[in-house]
TORBA-394784 format. One record per residue (C-alpha): residue number from 0; residue in one letter; x, y negated, z negated. Coordinates in steps of 0.05 Angstrom, whole numbers. Layout:
BEGIN
{pt NUM A {X Y Z}}
...
//
This chain:
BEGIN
{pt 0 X {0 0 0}}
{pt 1 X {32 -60 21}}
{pt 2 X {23 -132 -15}}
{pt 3 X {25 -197 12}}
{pt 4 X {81 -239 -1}}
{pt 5 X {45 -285 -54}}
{pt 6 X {18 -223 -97}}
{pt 7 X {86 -183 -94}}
{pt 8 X {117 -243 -115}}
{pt 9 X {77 -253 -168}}
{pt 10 X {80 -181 -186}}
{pt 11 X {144 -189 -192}}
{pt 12 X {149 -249 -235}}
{pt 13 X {109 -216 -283}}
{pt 14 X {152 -155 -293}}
{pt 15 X {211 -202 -302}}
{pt 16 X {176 -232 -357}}
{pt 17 X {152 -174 -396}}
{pt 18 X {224 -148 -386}}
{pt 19 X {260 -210 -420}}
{pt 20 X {194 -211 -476}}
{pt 21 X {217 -136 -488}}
{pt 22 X {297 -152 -478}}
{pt 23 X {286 -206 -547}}
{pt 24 X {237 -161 -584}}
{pt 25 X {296 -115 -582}}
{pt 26 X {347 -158 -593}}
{pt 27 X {298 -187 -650}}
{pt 28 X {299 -110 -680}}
{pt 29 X {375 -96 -677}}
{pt 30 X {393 -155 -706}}
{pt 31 X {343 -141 -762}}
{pt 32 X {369 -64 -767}}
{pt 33 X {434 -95 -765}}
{pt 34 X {424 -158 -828}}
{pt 35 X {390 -96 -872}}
{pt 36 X {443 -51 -861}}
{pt 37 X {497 -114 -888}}
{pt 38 X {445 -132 -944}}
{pt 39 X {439 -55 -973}}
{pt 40 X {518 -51 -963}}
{pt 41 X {529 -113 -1010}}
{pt 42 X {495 -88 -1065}}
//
């Protein structure tokens, strides 16, 4: 099934948006994984 140029590229923009939205959620999670892990070490 081909798309028209407009739809595909909005198709497209929309993937590369829910990939950087997941690409910070986890970035978000390491980091958070990461300052617990530092936290439980100091104690």
């Amino acid at each position: 099934m081909a798309l028209d140029p407009e739809t595909e590229t909005e198709v497209r923009r929309r993937q590369r948006s829910r990939a950087i939205v997941t690409a910070l959620l986890l970035g978000a999670f390491v980091v958070l994984v990461y300052a617990i892990s530092i936290a439980k070490m100091l104690k």
